[in-house]
N, C-alpha and C positions, 0 to 999 in steps of 0.2 A: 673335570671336563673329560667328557670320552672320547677319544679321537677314531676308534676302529671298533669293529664291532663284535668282536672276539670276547671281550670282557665287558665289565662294567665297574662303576665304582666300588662295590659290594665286593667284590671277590677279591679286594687287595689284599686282606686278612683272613679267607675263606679259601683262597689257592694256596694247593706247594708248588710256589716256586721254583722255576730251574736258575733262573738267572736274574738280579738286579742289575740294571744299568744306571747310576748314575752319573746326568748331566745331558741335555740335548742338542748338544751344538755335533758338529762334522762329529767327534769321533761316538759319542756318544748314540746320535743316527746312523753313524754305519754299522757302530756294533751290533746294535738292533737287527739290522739288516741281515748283516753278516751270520749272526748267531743262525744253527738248524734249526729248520720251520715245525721240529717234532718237541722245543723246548717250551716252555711257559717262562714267556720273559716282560718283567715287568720294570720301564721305562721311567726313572723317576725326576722329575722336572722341577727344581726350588719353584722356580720363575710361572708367574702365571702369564707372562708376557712371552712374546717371543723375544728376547735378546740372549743372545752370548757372543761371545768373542769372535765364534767362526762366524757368524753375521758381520760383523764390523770390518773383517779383514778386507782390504782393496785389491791388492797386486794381482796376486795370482796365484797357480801352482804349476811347480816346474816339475816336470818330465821331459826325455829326449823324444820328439816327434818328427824332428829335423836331418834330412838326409846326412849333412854335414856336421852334426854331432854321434855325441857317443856316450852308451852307461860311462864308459871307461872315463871320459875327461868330465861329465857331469862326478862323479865320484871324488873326480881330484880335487874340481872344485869346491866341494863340499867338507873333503878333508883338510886342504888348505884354510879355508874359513874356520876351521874350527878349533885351530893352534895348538894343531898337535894330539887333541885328547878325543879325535873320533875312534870307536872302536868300525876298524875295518868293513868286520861282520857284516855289521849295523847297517853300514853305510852301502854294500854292495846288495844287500837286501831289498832294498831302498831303491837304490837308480834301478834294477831289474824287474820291480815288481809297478813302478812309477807308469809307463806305457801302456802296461795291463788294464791297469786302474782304471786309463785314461778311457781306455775302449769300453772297461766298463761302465764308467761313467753316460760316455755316449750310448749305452743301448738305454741307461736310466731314466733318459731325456735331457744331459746335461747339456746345454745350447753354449758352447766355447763359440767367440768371436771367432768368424773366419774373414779372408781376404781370396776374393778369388776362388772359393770354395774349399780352398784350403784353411788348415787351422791356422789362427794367427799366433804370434810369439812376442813377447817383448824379453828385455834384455834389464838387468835387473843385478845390483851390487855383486860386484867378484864372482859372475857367472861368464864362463869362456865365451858361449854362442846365446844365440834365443831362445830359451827354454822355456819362458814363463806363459804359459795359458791363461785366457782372462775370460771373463765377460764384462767387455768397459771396467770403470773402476767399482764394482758389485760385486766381485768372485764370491766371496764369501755367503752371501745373502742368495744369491742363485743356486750352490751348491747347497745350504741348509737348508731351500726351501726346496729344491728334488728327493735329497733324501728324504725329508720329513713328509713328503705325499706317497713316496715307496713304503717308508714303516707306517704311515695311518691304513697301508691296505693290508699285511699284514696282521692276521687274526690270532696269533702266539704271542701278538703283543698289545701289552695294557700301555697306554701313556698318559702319565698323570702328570697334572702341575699341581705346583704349589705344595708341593711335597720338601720338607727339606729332613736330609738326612745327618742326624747327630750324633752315631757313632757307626765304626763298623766290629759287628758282631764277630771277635775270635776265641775261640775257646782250642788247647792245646795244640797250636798252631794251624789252625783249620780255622777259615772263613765260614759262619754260618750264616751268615746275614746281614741288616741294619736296623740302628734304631730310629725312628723318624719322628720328627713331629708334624703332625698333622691339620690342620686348623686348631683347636685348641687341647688337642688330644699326643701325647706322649707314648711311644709303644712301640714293642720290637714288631720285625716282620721276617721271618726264615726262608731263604734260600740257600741253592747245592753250591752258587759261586755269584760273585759281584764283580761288574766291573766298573771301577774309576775313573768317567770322563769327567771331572769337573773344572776342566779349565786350569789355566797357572795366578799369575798373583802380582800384575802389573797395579793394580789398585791400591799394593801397599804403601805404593809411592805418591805424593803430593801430585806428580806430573804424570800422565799417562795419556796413552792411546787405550787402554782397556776397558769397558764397562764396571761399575759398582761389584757386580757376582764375583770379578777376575781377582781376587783377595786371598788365596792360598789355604783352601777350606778342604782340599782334598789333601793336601799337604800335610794338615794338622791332622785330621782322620787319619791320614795313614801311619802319621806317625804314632798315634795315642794306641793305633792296632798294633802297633810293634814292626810296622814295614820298614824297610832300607831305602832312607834317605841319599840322593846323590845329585853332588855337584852343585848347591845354592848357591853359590856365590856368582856363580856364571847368571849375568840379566844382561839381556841385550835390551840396548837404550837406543831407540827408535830416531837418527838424527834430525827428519824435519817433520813435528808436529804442529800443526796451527798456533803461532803462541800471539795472543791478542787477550789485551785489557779485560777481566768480565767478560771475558768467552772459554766454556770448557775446550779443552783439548782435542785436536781433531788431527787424526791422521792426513801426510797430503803424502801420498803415495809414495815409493821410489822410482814405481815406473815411469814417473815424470821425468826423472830425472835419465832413466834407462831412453827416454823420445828426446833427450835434447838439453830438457832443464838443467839451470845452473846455480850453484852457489855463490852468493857478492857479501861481505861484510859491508860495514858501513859507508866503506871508502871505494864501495864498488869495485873490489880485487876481490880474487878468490881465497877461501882460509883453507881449500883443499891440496891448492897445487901443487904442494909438497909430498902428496901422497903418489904411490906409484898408480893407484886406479882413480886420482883425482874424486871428482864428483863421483867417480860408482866404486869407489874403494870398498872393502868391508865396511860394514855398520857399524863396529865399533871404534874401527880406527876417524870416521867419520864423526862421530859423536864428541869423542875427544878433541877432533881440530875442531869442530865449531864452539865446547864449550871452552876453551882454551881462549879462541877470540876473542869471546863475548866477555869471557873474562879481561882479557886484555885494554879491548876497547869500552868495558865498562858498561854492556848494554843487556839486553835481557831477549833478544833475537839475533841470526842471523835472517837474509834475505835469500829467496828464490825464486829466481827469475824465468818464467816462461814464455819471457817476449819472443827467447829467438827460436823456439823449435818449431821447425820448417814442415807442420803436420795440418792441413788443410781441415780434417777432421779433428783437430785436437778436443778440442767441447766435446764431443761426441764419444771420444774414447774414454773422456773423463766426467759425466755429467756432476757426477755428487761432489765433487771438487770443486767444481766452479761454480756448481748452486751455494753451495756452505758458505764460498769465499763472498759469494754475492750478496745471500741473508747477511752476511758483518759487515758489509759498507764495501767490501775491497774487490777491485775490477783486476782480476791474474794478467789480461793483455795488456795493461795499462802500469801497472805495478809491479814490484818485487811480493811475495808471499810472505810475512813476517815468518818463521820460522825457529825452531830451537828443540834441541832433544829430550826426549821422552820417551818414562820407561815402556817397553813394548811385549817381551819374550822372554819366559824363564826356559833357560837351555837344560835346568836341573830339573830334579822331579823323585816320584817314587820310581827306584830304580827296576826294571824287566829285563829280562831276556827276548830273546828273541818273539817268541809266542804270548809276549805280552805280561806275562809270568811273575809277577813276585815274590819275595822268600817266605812269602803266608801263602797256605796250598787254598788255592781255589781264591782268590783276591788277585783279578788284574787291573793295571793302568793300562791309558790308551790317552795318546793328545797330547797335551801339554802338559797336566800331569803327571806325565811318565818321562823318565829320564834314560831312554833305549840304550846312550851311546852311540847316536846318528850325530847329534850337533856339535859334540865336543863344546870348547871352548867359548864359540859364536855361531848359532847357527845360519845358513847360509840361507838370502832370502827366498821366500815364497816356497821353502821344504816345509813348512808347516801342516800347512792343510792335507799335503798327498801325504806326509808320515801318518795326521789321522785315520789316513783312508788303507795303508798299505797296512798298519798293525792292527784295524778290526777288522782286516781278513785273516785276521789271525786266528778269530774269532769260529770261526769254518768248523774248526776241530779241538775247541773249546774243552778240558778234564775239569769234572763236576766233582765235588765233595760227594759223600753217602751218608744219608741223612739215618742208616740205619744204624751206627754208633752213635749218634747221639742220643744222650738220657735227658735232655732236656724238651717239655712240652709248651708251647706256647699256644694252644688250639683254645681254652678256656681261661683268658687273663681275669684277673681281678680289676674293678676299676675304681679310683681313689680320689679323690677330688681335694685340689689340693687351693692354698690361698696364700702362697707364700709373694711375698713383695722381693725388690730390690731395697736393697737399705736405702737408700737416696729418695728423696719424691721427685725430685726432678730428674728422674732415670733416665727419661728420653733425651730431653738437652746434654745430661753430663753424657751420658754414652757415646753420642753422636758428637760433642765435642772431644772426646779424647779417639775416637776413633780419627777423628783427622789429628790429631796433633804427632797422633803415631805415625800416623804419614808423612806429614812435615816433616819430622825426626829420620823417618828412611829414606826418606828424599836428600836431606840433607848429609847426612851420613855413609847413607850406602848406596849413592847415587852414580852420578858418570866418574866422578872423582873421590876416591876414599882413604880414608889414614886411618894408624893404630888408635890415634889419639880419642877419637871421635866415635870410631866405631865403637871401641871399651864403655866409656862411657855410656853411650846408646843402650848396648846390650843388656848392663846394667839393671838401668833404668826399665828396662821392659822386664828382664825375669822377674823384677820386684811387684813392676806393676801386676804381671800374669799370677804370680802366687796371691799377691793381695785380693784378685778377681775372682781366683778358685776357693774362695772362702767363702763365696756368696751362695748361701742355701739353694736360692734358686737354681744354678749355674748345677750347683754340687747336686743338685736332685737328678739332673741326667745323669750323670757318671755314676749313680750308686744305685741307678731303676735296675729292678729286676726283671727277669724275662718273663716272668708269670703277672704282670701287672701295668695297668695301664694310667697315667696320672693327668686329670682334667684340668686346664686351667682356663680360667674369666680372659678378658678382652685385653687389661695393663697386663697381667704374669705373663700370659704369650706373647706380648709389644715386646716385653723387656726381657723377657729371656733370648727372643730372638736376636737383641740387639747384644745382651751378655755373648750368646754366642759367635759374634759375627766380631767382637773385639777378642775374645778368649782365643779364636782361631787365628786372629792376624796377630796378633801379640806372640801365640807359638810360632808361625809362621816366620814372622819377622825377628823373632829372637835364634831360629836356627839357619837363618839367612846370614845374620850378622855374627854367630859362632863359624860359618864355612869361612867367610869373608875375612876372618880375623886370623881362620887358621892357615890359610894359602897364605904366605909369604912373600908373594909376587907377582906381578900385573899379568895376564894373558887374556884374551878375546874380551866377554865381558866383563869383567873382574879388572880395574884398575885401583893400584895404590901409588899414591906419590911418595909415599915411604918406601915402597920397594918397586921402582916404575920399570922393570925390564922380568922377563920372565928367565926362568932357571932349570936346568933340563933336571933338577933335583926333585920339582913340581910337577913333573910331565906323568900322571894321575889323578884318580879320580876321588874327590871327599866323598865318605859315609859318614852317614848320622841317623844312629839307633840307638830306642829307648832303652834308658838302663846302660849304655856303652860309651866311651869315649869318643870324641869323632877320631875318625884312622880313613886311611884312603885301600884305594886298589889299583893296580898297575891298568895301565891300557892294554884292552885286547890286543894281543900279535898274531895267535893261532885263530883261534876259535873262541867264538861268541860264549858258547856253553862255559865257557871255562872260569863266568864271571864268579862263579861260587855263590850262588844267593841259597 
């Protein structure tokens, strides 16, 4: 599908390239964006749908627009939230470029609720003042769908769906590309530099606020290119997601809770009060009292109640909340919200520098993804979306690989028709059944509450499983395709390689998840263990995990950002 009229489908494999983006949600569209209008950039889309994550997102995104705040105490805030392990840098990058953003978002046509012709603000977990920007409870979907009519005018860019990409291309530590599969067609594609939006990896979990794609796909890509892993273990668990019988998972905001809303256990008390920010504490100190209760009193929700906030407009700021509540039988003014936590935000990722940057020259992260050193430990809510937007302005002044060292040509592939099966005939059910039981297993495991016991275990079990997977011919024919050749498969080889793939990744995913998780020795932001429930200033650092290396950490930035060594 062609969305601008600069290219066409024809020239995905007939253009050089300057730049692959993969994944189209917020960071993925603004890198687009952002990238110089003199490059050839080619936009690649798994999804033939519109969904990704920055769609789903409700709250908002925080910048200081408020007379009475400040970079300075939004920074604090953000530092606090994130126990200890924000690099500075990162973070003061961040609150100073966040108001820019904002302005330029409003020239993009971004429609921010106002009051009074003023922007409006909400107020939103361990945030000092009202910083959080909104459109109703839609932020997300409004911002993906501006961006994504700026990049369809955009004529330096192709954007494709239904493209999924299955490796990235590095040869002597240089990025030269990806290999994709294509409808039923396998084959590399050459550019001077990639970058990595593909979202994080709340999917691996049983319980989530995230879509099916959010499964840790660029995680394994980067890892299998030989990128610097950092900080998995850190997963912010989301404390009130819709939790109802035979109903998926549904975000119910926290700005509900920033207008008023309250938390009630069964007994109609609160399981937060104990906290210093009660109902708006951190997210993960919140997630832990309510699964704490639930544990206690033996139930499988907390309630949230939005009888008493005193907002005349409430429906109104919140439509898609109380439509969702209503499609499931449940009336908000009338009832408590059943509620309970769910995984939402990996605060880890492939680790960058500042400029987006990773230790492979010309391969950037952006999003979720990318693990900057903004969030530390837990990141602070509604920084998500504006991080997308402030590091693919990174993008501005983008260093391209030179395509004139390399000896390799891809202009004339060979094409090969290949007929290779899954061992199984029942490929589709068993896949699609051990992809959830993986789930189950991380949920249970490496979920709001974790221990040595369990996790080992776990871990286990999934290296074994993943070796056992990479023996499947099919699986093994991506990883050994060469660059001069293209490989054809029938309508089942591409069902089920697709679905080989989409296990092979959360199985890596998930198994370098639960090696960070096993190596930290002690609870801090998202990352709790009841074996070692207090955090240790011995731990005040960051995990690496790289192919071929031991995991080992890195000190927190104190000087300078530059100074991460990638």
């Amino acid at each position: 599908m062609e969305l601008n009229t600069g290219f066409n489908k024809n020239d995905i494999y007939s253009t050089n390239w300057d730049v692959i983006v993969i994944g189209a949600g917020a960071a993925g569209l603004m890198s687009s964006l952002e990238l110089p209008s003199n490059l050839k950039t080619l936009l690649l889309n798994r999804n033939t749908s519109k969904r990704s994550s920055s769609r789903w997102a409700q709250g908002g995104m925080a910048a200081v627009t408020r007379i009475e705040d400040s970079v300075d105490v939004h920074a604090l805030d953000t530092m606090k939230a994130g126990g200890g392990l924000c690099d500075p840098e990162a973070v003061q990058m961040f609150v100073e470029s966040a108001p820019r953003l904002v302005d330029r978002l409003l020239k993009l046509g971004m429609e921010f609720d106002r009051t009074s012709g003023k922007l409006s603000t909400t107020l939103e977990a361990a945030h000092t003042h009202r910083r959080v920007l909104h459109v109703k409870d839609r932020t997300g979907k409004a911002l993906v769908d501006v961006l994504n009519e700026q990049v369809e005018q955009k004529e330096n860019v192709l954007h494709q769906r239904g493209i999924r990409v299955t490796q990235i291309w590095v040869e002597k530590g240089r990025c030269l590309g990806v290999q994709v599969l294509d409808g039923p067609a396998l084959r590399w594609i050459k550019s001077k530099a990639v970058v990595l939006a593909t979202g994080g990896g709340g999917h691996l979990f049983a319980n989530t606020t995230n879509p099916t794609q959010a499964a840790g796909e660029g995680i394994a890509l980067a890892w299998r290119a030989g990128a610097l892993i950092e900080d998995l273990e850190f997963f912010q668990f989301h404390p009130t997601a819709l939790k109802l019988n035979d109903a998926p998972s549904f975000l119910i905001s926290e700005a509900l809770r920033g207008e008023g809303a309250v938390l009630v256990d069964s007994f109609g008390k609160s399981p937060v009060d104990h906290l210093e920010g009660k109902d708006l504490a951190s997210r993960d100190q919140v997630s832990r009292a309510l699964f704490k209760a639930m544990q206690k009193q033996k139930v499988d929700h907390i309630g949230l109640d939005v009888q008493s906030i005193d907002v005349e407009d409430i429906e109104a700021r919140f439509p898609s909340i109380f439509q969702r509540c209503r499609e499931l039988g449940l009336e908000p003014l009338q009832e408590v919200i059943p509620v309970a936590p769910s995984a939402h935000y990996w605060m880890g990722g492939v680790a960058t520098n500042l400029k987006a940057q990773t230790n492979i020259k010309g391969l950037f992260a952006i999003g979720e993804v990318a693990c900057t050193g903004l969030h530390g430990a837990n990141r602070l809510a509604s920084n998500s979306l504006m991080e997308c937007l402030v590091f693919a302005n990174q993008m501005r002044n983008i260093e391209l690989n030179d395509f004139e060292t390399s000896v390799i040509s891809i202009s004339n592939p060979s094409f090969k028709k290949e007929n290779l099966r899954f061992s199984r005939n029942d490929g589709t059910n068993y896949l699609t059944k051990e992809i959830e039981k993986l789930r189950q297993l991380c949920w249970r495991e490496a979920g709001v509450d974790r221990s040595q016991k369990g996790m080992f275990a776990a871990l286990a079990k999934v290296k074994r499983d993943h070796e056992n997977l990479l023996n499947e011919p099919l699986l093994n024919l991506v990883f050994s395709q060469s660059k001069d050749e293209i490989n054809g498969f029938d309508e089942i080889s591409r069902r089920d390689l697709n679905l080989l793939l989409d296990l092979s990744n959360r199985q890596k995913s998930s198994s370098l998840m639960l090696e960070a998780c096993l190596f930290r020795k002690e609870s801090r932001g998202g990352h709790f263990r009841d074996d070692y429930p207090t955090s240790v200033p011995f731990w005040k650092c960051h995990t690496r995990q790289v192919k071929g290396k031991n995991i080992h950490t890195r000190p927190v930035s104190e000087i300078t950002f530059m100074s991460k060594n990638l």
